[in-house]
C-alpha positions as CSV (number, residue, x, y, z in Angstrom):
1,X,0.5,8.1,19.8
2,X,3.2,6.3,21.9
3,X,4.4,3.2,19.9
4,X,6.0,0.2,20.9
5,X,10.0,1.3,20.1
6,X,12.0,-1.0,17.4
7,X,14.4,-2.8,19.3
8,X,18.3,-2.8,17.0
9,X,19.7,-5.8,18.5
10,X,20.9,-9.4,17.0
11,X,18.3,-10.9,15.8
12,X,19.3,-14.6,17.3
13,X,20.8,-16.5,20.2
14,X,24.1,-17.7,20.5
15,X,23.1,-21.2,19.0
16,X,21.4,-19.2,15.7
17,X,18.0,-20.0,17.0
18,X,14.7,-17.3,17.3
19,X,11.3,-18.4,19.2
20,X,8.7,-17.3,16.5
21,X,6.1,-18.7,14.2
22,X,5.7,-15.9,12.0
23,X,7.9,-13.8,10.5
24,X,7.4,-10.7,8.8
25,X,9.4,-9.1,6.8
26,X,8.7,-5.4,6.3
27,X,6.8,-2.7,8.4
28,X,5.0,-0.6,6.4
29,X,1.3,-1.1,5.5
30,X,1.2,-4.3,4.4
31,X,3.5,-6.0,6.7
32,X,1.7,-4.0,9.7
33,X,-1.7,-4.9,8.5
34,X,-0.6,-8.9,8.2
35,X,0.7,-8.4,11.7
36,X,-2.7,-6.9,13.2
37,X,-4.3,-9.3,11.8
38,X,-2.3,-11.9,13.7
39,X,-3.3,-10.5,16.9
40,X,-4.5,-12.5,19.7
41,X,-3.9,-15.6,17.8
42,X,-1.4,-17.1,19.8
43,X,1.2,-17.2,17.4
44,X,4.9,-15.2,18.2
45,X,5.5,-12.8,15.4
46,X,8.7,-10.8,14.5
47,X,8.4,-8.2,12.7
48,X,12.0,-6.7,11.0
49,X,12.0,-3.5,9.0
50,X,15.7,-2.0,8.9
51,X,13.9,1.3,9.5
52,X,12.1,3.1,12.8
53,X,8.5,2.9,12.3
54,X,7.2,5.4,10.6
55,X,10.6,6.8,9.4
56,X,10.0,6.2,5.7
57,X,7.4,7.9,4.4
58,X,7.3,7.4,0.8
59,X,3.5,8.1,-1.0
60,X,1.5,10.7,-0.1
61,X,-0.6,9.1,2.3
62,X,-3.9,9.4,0.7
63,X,-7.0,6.5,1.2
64,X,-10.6,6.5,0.9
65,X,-11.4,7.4,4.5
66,X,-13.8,3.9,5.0
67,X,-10.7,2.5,5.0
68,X,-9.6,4.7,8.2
69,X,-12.7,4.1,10.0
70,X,-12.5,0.3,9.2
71,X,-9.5,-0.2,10.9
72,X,-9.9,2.5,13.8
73,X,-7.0,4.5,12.2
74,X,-9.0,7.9,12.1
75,X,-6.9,9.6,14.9
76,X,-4.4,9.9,11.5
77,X,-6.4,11.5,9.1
78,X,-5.2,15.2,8.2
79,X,-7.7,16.7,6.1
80,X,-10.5,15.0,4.0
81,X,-12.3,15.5,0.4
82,X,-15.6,14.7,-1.0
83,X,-14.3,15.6,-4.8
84,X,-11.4,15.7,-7.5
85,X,-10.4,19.0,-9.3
86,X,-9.0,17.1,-12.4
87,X,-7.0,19.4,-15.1
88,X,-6.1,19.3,-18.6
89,X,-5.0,20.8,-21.0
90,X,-8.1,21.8,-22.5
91,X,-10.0,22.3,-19.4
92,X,-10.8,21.4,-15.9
93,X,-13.4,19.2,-13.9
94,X,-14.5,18.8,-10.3
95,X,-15.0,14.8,-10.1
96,X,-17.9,14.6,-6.9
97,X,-17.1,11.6,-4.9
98,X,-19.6,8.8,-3.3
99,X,-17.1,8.2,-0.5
100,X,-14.5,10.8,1.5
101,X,-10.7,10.8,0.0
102,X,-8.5,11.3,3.2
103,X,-4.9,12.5,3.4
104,X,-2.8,11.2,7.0
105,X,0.2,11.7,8.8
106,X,2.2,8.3,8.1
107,X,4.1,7.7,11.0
108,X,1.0,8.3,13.3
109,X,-0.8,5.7,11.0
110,X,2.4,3.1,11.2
111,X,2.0,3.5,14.9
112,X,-1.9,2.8,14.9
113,X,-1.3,-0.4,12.9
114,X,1.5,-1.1,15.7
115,X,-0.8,-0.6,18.7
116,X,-3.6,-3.0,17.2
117,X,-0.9,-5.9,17.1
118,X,-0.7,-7.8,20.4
119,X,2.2,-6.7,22.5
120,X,2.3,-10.2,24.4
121,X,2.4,-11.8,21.1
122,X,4.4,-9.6,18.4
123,X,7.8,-7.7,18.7
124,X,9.4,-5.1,16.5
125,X,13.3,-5.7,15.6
126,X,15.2,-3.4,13.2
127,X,16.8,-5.4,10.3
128,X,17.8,-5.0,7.1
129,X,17.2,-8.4,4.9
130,X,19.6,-9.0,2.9
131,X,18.1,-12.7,0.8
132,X,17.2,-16.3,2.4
133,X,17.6,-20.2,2.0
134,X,14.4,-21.9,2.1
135,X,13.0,-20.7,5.7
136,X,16.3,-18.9,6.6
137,X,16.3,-15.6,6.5
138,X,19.6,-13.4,6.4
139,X,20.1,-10.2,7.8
140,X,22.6,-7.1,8.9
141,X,22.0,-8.7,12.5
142,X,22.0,-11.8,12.0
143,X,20.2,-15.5,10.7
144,X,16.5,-16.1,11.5
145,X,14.4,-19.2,10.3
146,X,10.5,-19.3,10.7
147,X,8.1,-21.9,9.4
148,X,5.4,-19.1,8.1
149,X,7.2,-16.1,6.5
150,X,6.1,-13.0,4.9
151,X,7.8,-10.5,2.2
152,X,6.1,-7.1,2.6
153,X,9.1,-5.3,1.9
154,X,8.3,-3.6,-1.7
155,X,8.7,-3.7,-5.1
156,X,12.4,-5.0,-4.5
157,X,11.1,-8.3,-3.8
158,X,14.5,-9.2,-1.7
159,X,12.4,-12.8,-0.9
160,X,12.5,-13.8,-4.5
161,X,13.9,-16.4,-6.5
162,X,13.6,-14.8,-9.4
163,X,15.8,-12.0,-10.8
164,X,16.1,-9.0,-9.3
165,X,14.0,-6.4,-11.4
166,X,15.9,-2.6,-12.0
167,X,14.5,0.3,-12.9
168,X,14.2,2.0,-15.5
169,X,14.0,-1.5,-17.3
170,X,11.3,-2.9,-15.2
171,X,7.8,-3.0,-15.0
172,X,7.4,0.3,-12.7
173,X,6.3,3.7,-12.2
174,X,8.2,6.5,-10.7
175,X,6.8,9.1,-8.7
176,X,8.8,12.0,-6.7
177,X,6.9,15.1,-4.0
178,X,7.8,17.6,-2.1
179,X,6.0,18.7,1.2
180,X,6.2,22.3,1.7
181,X,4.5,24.0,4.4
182,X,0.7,25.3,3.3
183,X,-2.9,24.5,3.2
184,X,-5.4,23.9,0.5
185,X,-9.0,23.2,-0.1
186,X,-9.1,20.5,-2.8
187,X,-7.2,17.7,-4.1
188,X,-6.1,18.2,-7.6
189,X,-4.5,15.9,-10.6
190,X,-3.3,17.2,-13.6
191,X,-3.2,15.1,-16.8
192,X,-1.1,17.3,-19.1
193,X,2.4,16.8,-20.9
194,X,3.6,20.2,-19.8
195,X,3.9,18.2,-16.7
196,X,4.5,14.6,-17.9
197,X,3.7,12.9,-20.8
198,X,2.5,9.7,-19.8
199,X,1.5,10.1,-15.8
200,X,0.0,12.8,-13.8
201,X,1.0,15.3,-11.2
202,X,-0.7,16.4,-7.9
203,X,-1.5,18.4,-5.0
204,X,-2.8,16.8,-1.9
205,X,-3.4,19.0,0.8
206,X,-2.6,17.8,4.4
207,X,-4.0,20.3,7.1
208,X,-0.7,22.3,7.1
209,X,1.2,20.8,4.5
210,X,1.2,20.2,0.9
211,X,2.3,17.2,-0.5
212,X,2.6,18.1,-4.4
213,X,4.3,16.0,-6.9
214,X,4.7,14.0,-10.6
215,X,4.3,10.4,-11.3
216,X,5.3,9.0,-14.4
217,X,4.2,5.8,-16.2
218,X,7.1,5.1,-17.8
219,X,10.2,4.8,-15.6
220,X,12.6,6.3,-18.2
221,X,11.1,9.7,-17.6
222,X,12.2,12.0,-14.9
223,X,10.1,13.5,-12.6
224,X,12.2,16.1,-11.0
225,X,12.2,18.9,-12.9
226,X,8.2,19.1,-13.4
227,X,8.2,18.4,-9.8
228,X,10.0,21.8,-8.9
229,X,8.2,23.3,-11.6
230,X,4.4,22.5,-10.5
231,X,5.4,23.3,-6.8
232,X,6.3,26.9,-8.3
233,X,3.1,27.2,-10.7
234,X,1.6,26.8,-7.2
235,X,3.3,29.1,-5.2
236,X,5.1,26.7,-3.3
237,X,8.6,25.9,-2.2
238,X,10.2,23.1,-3.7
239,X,11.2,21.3,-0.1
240,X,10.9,18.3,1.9
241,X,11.5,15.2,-1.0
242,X,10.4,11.9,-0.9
243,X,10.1,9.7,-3.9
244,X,9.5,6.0,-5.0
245,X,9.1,3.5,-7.7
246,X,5.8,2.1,-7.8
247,X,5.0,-1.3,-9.4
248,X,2.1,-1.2,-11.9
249,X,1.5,-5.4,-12.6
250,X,0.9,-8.1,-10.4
251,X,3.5,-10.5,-9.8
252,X,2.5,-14.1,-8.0
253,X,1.8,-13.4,-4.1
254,X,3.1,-16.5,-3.4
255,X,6.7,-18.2,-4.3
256,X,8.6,-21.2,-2.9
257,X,6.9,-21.6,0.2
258,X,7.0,-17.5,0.9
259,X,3.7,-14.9,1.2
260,X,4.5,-11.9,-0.7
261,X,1.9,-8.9,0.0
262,X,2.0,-5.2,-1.2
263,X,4.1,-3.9,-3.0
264,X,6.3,-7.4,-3.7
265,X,3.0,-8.9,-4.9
266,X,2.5,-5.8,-7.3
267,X,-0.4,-5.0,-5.3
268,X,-0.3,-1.3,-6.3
269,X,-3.1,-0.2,-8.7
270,X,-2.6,0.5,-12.2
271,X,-3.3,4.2,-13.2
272,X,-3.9,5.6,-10.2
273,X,-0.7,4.4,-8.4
274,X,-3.1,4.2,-5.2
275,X,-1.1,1.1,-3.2
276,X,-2.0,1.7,0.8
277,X,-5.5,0.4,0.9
278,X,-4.3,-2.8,-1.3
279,X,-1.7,-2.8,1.1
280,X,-3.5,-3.1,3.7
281,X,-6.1,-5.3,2.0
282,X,-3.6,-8.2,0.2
283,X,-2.3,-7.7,4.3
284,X,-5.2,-8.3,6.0
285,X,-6.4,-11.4,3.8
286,X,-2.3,-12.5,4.5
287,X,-2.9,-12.5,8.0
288,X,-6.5,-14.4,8.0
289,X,-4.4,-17.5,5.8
290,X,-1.5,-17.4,9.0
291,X,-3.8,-17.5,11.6
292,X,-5.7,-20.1,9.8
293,X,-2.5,-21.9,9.6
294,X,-1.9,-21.4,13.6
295,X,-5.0,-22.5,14.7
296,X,-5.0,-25.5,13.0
297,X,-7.2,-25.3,10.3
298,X,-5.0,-25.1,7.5
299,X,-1.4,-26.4,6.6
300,X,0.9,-23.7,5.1
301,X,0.4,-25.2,1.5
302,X,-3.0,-24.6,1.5
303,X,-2.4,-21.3,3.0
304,X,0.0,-20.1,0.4
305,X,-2.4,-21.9,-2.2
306,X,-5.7,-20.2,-1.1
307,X,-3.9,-16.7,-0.6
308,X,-2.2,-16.8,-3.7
309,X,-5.5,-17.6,-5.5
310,X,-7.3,-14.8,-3.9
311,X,-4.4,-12.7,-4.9
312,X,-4.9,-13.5,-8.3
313,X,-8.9,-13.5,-8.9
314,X,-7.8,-9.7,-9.0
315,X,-5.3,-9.7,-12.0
316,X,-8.6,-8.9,-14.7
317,X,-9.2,-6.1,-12.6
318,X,-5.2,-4.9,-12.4
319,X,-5.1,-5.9,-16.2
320,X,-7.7,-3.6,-18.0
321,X,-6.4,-0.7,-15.1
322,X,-3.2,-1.2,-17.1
323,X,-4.8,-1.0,-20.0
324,X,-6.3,2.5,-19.7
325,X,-3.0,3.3,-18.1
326,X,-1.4,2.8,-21.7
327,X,-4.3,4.5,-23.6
328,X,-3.8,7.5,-21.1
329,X,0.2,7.5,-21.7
330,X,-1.0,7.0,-25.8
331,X,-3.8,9.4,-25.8
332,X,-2.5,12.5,-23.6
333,X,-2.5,15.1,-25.0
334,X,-5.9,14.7,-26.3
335,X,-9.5,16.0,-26.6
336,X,-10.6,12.6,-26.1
337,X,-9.1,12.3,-22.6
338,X,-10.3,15.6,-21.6
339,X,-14.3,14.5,-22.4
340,X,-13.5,11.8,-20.6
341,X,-12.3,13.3,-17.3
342,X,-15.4,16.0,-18.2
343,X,-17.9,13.1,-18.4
344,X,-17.3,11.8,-14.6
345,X,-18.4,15.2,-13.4
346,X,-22.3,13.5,-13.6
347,X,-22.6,12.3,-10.4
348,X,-24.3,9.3,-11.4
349,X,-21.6,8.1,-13.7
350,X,-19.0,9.4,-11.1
351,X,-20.8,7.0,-8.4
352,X,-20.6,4.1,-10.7
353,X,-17.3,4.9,-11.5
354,X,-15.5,5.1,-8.1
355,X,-18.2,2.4,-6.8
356,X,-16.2,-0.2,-8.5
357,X,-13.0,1.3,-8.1
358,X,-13.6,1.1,-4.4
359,X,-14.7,-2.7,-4.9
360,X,-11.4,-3.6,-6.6
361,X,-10.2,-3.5,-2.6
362,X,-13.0,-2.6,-0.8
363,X,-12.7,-1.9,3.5
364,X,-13.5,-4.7,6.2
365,X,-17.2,-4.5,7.1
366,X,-18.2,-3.5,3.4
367,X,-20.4,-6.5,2.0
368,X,-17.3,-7.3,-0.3
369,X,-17.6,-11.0,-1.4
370,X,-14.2,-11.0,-2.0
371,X,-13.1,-10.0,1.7
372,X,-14.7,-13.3,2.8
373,X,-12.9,-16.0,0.8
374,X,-9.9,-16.4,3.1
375,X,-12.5,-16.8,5.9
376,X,-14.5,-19.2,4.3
377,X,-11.5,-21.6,2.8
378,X,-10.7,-21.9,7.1
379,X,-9.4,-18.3,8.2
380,X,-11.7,-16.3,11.1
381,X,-14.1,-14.3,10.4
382,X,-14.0,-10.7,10.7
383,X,-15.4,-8.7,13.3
384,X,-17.5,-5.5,12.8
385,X,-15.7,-2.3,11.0
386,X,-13.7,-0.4,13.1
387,X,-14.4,-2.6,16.5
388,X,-11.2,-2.7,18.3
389,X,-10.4,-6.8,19.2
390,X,-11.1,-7.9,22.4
391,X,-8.2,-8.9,24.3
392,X,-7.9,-12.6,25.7
């Protein structure tokens, strides 16, 4: 899909001055979903990412595929599942799912996001932030200052106050795949040490690719080697890296007058790493607080107050994900962790299971109490899953 280029220009006049209301800092899924939000509100967002959309793909790419037809973004998807072939050590279980898992090409996703944002309204400038002071932010092209702005640009944090956190010392997981050309019919995890000792490891096929890789729970362990080494139990060639640290804890969505969302708010789930839907959730519910704030209905103080509430009404959920994250990492190898990936093969329990898995961030359109909250405390209501907005 054509997308509207990223301009690589100074970012400010002669005099140091920009004409925006909202800044956003990061385009990936979070910062893309706060800007698509912001459509046809009236208010002039910049969006800076010191990357061409798209260019930077580093998961891979997998949602529940409500989430895709929520937000129109189907034209993406690449291949989808209704189960999970989940090995161990011991043995191996076919997880049947009560919603579709969807892999997707990330830079045709990026540029869906892009399209939805209003072209008369939002603009696209290549940047790399560098820190701020108070509503100043600095960059590689120069000084901007905004009166709403957003950090969506990952676990760095770079909009932070507080010190800087570095891995392996820090409260994050690693992850590293390769995508070699191929095709496969299932999805498939392995919990097993041979691989990792406290993690898991994966195949997620993608049409004609294969995106295979280790994540590990604790960031002192490499991933590399059983990286190479699972691509070549499969057959595969061990090409095409990408790789990431992935925070596993929430950190405060708001600081100092600043939105954080995704990955700088820790909104990444425990256990399963899974961080693109609560991207795009913690970026939609950012959005609904700044247009709030541009229409009048809400100062930024109680913006920054209500999202960072609503932010963290989900840390019990993060929290006990975190916890069986450390039993797993305790526990593996085990027989006890092998009945329990055996049990979810009933399809009841697997319903139940996933049903509130899906809930923790759960697609517009849903019935999800939570979704409504920003609405309700003064932000605009939603329209109907996967309705494309009118345009004034």
């Amino acid at each position: 899909m054509p997308a509207r280029v990223a301009k690589r220009a100074q970012l400010t006049g002669s005099d140091g001055s920009r004409d925006c209301d909202v800044l956003i800092c990061g385009a990936s899924f979070a910062g893309l979903a706060v800007a698509r939000e912001l459509a046809g509100s009236g208010m002039r967002v910049l969006v800076i990412d010191r990357y061409e959309l798209g260019a930077r793909q580093t998961s891979a790419c997998a949602t529940p595929t409500l989430w895709l037809e929520a937000l129109d973004l189907l034209s993406s998807l690449r291949q989808s599942f209704d189960g999970i072939v989940v090995h161990t050590p011991f043995r191996s279980a076919r997880w049947p799912l009560p919603w579709s898992f969807s892999t997707f090409d990330y830079r045709e996703l990026c540029a869906l996001l892009w399209s939805q944002a209003d072209p008369r309204e939002a603009e696209l400038v290549r940047a790399t932030v560098t820190g701020r002071e108070g509503f100043t932010v600095h960059t590689d092209r120069g000084e901007i200052t905004a009166p709403l702005v957003v950090d969506a640009l990952g676990w760095r944090r770079i909009l932070s106050r507080e010190a800087t956190i570095q891995p392996p010392n820090a409260r994050l997981s690693r992850g590293l795949e390769v995508h070699p050309a191929g095709a496969g019919p299932e999805l498939e995890l392995w919990i097993d040490p041979r691989y990792i000792r406290a993690g898991y490891a994966w195949s997620f096929p993608a049409r004609d690719e294969m995106r295979v890789g280790v994540g590990s729970f604790w960031p002192s362990h490499h991933v590399k080697e059983p990286t190479v080494r699972l691509a070549g139990d499969l057959q595969l060639p061990a090409e095409g890296y990408q790789g990431n640290w992935i925070p596993h804890q929430l950190r405060p969505a708001v600081e100092d007058g600043v939105f954080f969302t995704g990955d700088s708010a820790g909104h990444c789930l425990p256990l399963t790493a899974e961080g693109i839907r609560t991207a795009l959730y913690f970026g939609l519910a950012c959005g609904r607080e700044l247009r709030a704030v541009g229409a009048g209905r809400a100062t930024r103080e109680q913006a920054l107050a209500r999202y960072g509430a609503f932010s963290a009404a989900h840390a019990r959920k993060f929290a006990w994900l975190l916890g069986v994250q450390r039993a797993v990492g305790r526990l593996t190898p085990s027989r006890a962790v092998t009945a329990a990936v055996r049990s979810v093969e009933n399809r009841r329990l697997a319903a139940w299971v996933f049903g509130h898995y899906l809930a923790i961030a759960a697609p517009p359109g849903s019935g999800n109490p939570a979704e409504a909250r920003p609405a309700e405390a003064g932000g605009v209501q939603r329209q109907p899953a996967g309705l494309q907005r009118a345009r004034p």
